[in-house]
C-alpha positions in Angstrom: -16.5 49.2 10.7 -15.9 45.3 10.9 -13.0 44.0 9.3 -12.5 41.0 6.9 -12.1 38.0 8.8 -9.8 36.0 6.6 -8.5 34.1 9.4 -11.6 32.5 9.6 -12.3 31.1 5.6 -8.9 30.0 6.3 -9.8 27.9 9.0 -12.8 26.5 7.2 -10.9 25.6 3.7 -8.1 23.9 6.1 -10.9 21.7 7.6 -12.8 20.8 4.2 -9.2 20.5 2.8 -8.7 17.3 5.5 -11.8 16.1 4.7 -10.7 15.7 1.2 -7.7 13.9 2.2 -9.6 11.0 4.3 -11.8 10.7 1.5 -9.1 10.0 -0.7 -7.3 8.1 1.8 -10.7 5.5 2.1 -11.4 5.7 -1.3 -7.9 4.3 -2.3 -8.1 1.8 0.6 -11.4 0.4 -0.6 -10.5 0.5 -4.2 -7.2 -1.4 -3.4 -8.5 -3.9 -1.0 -10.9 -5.4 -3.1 -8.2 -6.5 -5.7 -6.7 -10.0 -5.8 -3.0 -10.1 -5.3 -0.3 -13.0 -5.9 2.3 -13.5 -3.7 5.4 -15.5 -5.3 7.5 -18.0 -4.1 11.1 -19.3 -5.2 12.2 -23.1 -4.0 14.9 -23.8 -4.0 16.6 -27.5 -3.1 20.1 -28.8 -2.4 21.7 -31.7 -1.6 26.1 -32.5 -1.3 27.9 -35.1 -0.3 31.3 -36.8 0.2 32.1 -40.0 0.3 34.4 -41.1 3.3 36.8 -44.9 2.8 37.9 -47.4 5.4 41.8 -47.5 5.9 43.5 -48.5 2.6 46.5 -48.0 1.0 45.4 -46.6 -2.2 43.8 -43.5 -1.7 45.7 -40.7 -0.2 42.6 -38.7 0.7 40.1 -40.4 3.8 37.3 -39.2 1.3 36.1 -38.3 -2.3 34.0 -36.1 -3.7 30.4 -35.9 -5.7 29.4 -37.5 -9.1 32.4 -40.4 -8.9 32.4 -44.0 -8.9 33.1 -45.9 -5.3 34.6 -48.9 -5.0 31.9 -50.8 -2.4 34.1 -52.6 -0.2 35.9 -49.1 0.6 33.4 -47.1 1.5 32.9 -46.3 4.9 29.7 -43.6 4.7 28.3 -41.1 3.3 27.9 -37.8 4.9 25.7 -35.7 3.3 23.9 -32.1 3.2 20.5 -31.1 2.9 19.6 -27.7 1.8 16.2 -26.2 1.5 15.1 -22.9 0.6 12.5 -20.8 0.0 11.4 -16.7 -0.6 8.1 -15.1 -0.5 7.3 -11.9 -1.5 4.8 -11.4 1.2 5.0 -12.4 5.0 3.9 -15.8 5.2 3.1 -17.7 9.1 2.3 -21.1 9.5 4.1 -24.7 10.2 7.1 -26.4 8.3 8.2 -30.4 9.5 11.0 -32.3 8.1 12.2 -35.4 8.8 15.2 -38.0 7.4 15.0 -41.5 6.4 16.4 -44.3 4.1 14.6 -46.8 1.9 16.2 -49.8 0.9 14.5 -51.6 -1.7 15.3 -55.2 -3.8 14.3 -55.2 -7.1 14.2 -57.7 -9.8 17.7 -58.0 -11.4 18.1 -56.2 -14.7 14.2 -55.7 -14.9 12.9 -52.2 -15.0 9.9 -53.0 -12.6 9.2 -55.1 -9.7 10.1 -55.4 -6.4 10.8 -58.3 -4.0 11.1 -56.2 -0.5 11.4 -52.7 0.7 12.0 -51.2 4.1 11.9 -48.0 5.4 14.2 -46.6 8.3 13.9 -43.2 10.2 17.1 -41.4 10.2 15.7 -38.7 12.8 12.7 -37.9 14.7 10.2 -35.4 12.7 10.9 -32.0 13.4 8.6 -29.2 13.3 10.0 -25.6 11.8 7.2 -22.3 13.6 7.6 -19.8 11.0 5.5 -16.0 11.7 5.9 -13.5 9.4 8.4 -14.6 7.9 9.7 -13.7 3.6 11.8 -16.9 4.1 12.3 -20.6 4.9 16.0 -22.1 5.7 16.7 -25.9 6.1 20.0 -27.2 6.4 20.8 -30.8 7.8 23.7 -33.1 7.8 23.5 -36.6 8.0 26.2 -39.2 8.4 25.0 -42.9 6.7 27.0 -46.6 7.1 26.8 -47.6 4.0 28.6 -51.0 4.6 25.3 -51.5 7.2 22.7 -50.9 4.5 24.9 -53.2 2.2 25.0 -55.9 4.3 20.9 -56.3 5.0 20.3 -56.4 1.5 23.5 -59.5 0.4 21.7 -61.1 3.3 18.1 -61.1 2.0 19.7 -62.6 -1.4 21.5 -65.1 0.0 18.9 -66.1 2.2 16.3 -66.6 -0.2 19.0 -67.3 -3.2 17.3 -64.6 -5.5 19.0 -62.7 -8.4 17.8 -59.0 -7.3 19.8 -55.3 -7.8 19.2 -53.2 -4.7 19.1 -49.1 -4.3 19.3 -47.3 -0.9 17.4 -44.0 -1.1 18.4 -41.0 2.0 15.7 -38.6 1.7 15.1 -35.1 3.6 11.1 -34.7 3.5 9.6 -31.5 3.7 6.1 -30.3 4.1 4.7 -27.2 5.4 1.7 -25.1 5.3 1.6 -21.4 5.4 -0.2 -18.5 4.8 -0.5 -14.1 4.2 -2.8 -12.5 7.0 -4.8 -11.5 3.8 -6.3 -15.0 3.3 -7.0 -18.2 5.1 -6.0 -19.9 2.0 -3.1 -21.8 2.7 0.0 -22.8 0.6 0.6 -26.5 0.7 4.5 -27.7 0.5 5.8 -31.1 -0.5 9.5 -31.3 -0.6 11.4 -34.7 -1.4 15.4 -34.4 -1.7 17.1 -37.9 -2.2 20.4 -39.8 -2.3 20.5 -42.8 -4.6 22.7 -45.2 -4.1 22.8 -48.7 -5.7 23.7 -51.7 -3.6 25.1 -55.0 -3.9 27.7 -54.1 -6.5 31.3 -54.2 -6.9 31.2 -50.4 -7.6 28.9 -48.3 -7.6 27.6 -44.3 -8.4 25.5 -42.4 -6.2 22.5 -40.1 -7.6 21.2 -36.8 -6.2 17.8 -36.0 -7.2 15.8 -33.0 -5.6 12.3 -32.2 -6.8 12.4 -28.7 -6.5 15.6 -27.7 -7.6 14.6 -24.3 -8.6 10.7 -24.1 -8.4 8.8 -21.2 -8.8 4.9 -20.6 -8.2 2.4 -18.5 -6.8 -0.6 -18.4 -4.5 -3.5 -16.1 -5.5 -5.7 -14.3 -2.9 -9.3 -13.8 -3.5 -10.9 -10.7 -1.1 -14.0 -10.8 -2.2 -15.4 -11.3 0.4 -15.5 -8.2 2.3 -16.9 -6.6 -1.0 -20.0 -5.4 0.2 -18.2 -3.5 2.7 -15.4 -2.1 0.6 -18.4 -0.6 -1.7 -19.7 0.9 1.3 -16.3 3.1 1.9 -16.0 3.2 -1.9 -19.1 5.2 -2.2 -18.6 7.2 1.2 -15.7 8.4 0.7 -16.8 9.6 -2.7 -19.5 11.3 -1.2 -17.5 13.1 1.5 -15.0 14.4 -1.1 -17.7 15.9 -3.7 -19.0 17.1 -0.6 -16.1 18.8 0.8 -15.7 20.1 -2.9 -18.9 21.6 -2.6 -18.2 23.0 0.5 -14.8 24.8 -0.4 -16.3 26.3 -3.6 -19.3 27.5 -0.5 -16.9 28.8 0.9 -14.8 30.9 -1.8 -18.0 32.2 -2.5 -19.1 33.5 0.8 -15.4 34.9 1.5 -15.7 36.8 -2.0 -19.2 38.3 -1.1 -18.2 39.5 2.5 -15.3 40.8 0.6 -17.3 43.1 -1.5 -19.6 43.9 1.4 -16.0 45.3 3.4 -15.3 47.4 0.1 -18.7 48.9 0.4 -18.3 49.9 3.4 -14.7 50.7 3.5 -15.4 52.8 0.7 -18.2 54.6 2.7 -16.4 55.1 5.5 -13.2 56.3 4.0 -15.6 59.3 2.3 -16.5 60.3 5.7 -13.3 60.3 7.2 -11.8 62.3 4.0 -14.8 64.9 3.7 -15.8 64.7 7.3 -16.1 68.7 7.5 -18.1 68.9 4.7 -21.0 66.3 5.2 -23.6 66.4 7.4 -25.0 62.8 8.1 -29.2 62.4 8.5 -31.3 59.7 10.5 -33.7 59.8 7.8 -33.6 61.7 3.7 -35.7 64.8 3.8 -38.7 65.1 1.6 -37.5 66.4 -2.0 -39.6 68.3 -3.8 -37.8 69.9 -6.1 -38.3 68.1 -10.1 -35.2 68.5 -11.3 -32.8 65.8 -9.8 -28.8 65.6 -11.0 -27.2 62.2 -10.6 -23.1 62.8 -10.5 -21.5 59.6 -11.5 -18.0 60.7 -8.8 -18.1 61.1 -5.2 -15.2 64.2 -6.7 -18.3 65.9 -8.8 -20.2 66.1 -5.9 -17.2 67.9 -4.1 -16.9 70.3 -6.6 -20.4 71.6 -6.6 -19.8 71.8 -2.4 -16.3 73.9 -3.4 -18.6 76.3 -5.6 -21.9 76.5 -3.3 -20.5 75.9 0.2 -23.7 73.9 0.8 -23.0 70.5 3.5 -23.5 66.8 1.5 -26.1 65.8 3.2 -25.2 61.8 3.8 -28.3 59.4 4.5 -27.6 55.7 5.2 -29.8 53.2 3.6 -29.8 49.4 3.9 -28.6 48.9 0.3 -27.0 51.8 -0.5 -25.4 55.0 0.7 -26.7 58.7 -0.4 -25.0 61.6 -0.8 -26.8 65.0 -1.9 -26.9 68.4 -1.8 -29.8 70.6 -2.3 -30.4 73.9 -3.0 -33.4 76.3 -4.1 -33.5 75.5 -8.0 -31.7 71.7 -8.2 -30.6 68.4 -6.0 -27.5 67.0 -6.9 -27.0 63.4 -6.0 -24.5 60.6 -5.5 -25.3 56.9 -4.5 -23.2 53.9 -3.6 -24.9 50.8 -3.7 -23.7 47.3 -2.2 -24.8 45.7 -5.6 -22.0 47.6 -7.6 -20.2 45.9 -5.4 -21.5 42.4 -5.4 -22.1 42.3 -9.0 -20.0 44.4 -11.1 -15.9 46.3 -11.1 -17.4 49.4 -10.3 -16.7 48.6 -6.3 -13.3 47.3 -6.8 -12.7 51.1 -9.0 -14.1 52.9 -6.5 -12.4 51.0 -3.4 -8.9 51.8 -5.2 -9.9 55.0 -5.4 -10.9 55.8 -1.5 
């Protein structure tokens, strides 16, 4: 007799089951991929300074700090520090430069526009910042400036063309970068100015700090649309190789039940000819019956009793649909049949299985 193979359904439900689990695994990929997605950015900009004197014997301290006002002819320089910053959410790779420079400008005295002369002088050499993969940006730089030198060039421009002007020195920190997520070619443009004001020319004076990003906040947007045709592609596919492996996993439940009614029909056979073995007689082929009057018991157990009150062998013929058990005498036949199709189709297989 062969014996259920459920090792084998097993294997075959563990293989459609990873089927199912790639198909999920494209299906979420391609339904994913095809989304835009923003990735964030903070800014954020600083800039501190002291103020450092000449020898003099009013001050106790060689400097003072921010947001004060300076007397002009004691200020030695300025020393000053940049800060830039900013986050991502995402990895971000590309190129950062900065560079540092004053401005001196004369402007027409108590006049809110015009300009007589400007000039611009590089502080340092431009510097350039690789950033790969990276969620952040960090730029810090300090700078030393002689004020008394910057001073000096402008008195001499009035003086030398006898003109009424207010001056301004500007020390900037410029920034610029360009970066971008592996997702997109689309890059992300940075401008960065953070400044020093300071006026010239006067008998006092109070510097200004003035950053234009002090805390700014934005996003880039990246469009994948561009791959969409593909992305259906594995959309569809792997919705097609899960309904598939569905399919193929209810297949296969229903083959394993099937085979597993065909091993009750015949373990139900078999264990009536183990259990009655002396009192059956098995035949290659069902002898010719011509007796009319035919008596179908519905147990295997009926059939024994009329053996325990005649002594006549069951007679057991083995068909291809069904098994049949009879005996026969001189006046009557009395018959019992199992058939695979009680098995297949109805309880009566699972009854008589328990029974056996």
């Amino acid at each position: 007799m062969q014996n259920f193979n459920r090792k084998k359904y097993t294997i075959k439900i563990l293989i459609a089951g990873f089927f199912i689990v790639i198909a999920a695994l494209i299906s979420f990929f391609s339904w994913t991929s095809n989304k835009n997605i923003s990735i964030e950015y903070q800014e954020k900009n600083d800039l501190k300074y002291q103020v450092f004197l000449k020898d003099n014997n009013f001050f106790e301290t060689p400097s003072i700090g921010m947001n004060k006002t300076y007397i002009t002819n004691l200020i030695d320089y300025f020393d000053i520090d940049f800060t830039y910053n900013i986050n991502f959410t995402e990895q971000m790779t590309g190129t950062y430069t900065y560079r540092l420079l004053a401005n001196i400008s004369a402007n027409k005295a108590n006049e809110a526009s015009g300009t007589y002369w400007e000039k611009e002088f590089p502080l340092s050499d431009e510097q350039i910042l690789p950033v790969k993969n990276a969620k952040k940006v960090n730029i810090a730089k300090n700078l030393k400036v002689d004020y008394q030198k910057y001073n000096d060039l402008l008195n001499n421009f009035k003086e030398q063309y006898n003109l009424a002007a207010d001056g301004k020195l500007d020390i900037k920190m410029i920034v610029k970068g360009e970066v971008k997520n592996h997702l997109s070619e689309k890059p992300l443009i940075i401008n960065s100015n953070i400044s020093l004001t300071v006026p010239l020319s006067q008998l006092a004076i109070e510097a200004e700090a003035n950053t234009n990003a002090k805390n700014n906040h934005g996003n880039l947007l990246i469009e994948k649309a561009n791959r969409a045709e593909i992305l259906l592609v594995f959309k569809f596919g792997g919705i097609a190789i899960f309904c598939c492996s569905i399919f193929y996993i209810l297949y296969i439940f229903l083959a394993m039940r099937r085979e597993r009614k065909k091993f009750l029909y015949s373990l139900t056979v078999n264990k009536i000819l183990e259990d009655y073995d002396e009192m059956i007689i098995s035949l290659e082929s069902e002898p010719k019956i011509t007796k009319t009057k035919i008596v179908d018991v519905k147990t295997f157990e009926e059939l024994v009793d009329v053996w325990t009150a005649t002594k006549i062998p069951i007679n057991y013929i083995e068909k291809t649909n069904e098994s049949v058990f009879i005996i026969i005498n001189d006046e009557m036949i009395w018959r019992f049949v199992i058939r695979k199709s009680d098995f297949l189709h109805s309880e009566r297989g699972e009854n008589w299985s328990q029974n056996f």
